[in-house]
N, C-alpha and C positions, 0 to 999 in steps of 0.2 A: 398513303398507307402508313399505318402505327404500328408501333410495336408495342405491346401490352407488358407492364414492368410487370417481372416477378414478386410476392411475395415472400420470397425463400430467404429465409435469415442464415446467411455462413458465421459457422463459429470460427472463431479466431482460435488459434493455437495459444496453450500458454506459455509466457514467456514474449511470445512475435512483438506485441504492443511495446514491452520496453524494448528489445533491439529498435523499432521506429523508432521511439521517443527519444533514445539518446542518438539515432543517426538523426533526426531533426534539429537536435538540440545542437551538436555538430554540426551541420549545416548552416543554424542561422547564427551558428559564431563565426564560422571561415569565412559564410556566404561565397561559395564559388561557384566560378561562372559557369563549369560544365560539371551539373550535379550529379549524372549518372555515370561516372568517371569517380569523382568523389567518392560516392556511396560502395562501387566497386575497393576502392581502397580503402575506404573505413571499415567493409565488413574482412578483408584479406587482411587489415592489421588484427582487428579484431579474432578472428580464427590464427593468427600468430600468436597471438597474447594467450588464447584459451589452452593452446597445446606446448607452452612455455608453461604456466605459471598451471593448468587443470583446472581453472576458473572460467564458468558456463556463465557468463552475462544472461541467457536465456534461461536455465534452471534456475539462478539466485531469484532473476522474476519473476518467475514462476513460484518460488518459494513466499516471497513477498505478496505476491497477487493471493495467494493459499492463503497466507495468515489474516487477511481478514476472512474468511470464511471457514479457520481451524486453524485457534490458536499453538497445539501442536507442531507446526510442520518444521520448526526448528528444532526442535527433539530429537537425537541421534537413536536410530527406532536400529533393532538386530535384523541382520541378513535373515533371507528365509533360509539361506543354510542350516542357522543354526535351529531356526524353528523347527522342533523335533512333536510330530503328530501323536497327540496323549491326552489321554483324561486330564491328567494335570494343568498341565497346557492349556485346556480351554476353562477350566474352573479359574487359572490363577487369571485370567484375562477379560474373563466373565465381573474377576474381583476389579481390574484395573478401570474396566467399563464402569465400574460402579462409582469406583474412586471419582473418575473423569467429572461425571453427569454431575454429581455432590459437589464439586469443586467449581464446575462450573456453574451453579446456579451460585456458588458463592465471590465470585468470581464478578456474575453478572448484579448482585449486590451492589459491591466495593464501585463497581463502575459506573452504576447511576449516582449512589454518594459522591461518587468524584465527580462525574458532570453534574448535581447539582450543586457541589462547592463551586466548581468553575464559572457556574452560570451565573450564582447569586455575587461573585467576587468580579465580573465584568458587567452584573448593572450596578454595585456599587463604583464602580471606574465609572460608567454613562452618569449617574445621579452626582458625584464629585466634579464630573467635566462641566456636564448642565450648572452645576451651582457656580463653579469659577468662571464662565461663559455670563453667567445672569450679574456678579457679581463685576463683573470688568466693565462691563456694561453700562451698570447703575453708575461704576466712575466715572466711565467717561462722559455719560449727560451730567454727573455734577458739575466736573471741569466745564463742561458748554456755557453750563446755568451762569 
């Protein structure tokens, strides 16, 4: 008898992936021997440190994981306290949308320019290495000759 795998993709919480990756990374530095003991104490230091110091290892990731998908999320953005419901309010926000979209099509400019600097500045590295490589070469069969 089989069992028929699921198709059903779970989403991963944001943030979860980096608490693994840095309890792994911990792991294959201590390597101990009883890992589920380990990780109990890695996450209990960890939930020490966060309510000592209000540092969310899970939100910072989270944050980091955001900013390739919204350059914004570093941005100290206002409570919705102070968000007060107004005409104004959504006109001056209507204006910030605009701002945003403008900025970012300039934005995405500046940042092909930069990858094609980078690109064409690492096959000039490859065509320097090829030529030092072809050149060391030719000395060493003259030495032979």
């Amino acid at each position: 008898m089989s069992i028929p795998f699921s198709s059903t993709h779970y989403r991963i919480p944001q943030g979860f992936g980096n608490l693994l990756e840095g309890l792994t990374r911990e792991i294959l530095r201590e390597q101990p021997d009883n890992i589920p003991a380990f990780a109990a104490a890695y996450f209990e230091n960890l939930l020490e440190k966060r309510e000592k110091t209000n540092f969310d290892p899970a939100e910072w990731g989270t944050k980091v994981d955001d900013r390739f998908y919204n350059n914004h999320a570093f941005k100290e953005q206002e409570p919705l306290e102070k968000c007060e419901p107004g005409k104004e309010k959504s006109q001056t926000s209507m204006k910030e949308v605009t701002a945003l979209n403008e900025s970012s099509d300039e934005d995405k400019d500046m940042e092909e320019n930069t990858a094609l600097k980078i690109q064409a500045a690492f096959r000039g590295h490859l065509a320097r290495e090829e030529v030092k490589k072809s050149s060391d070469l030719q000395e060493k069969t003259e030495e032979n000759e």
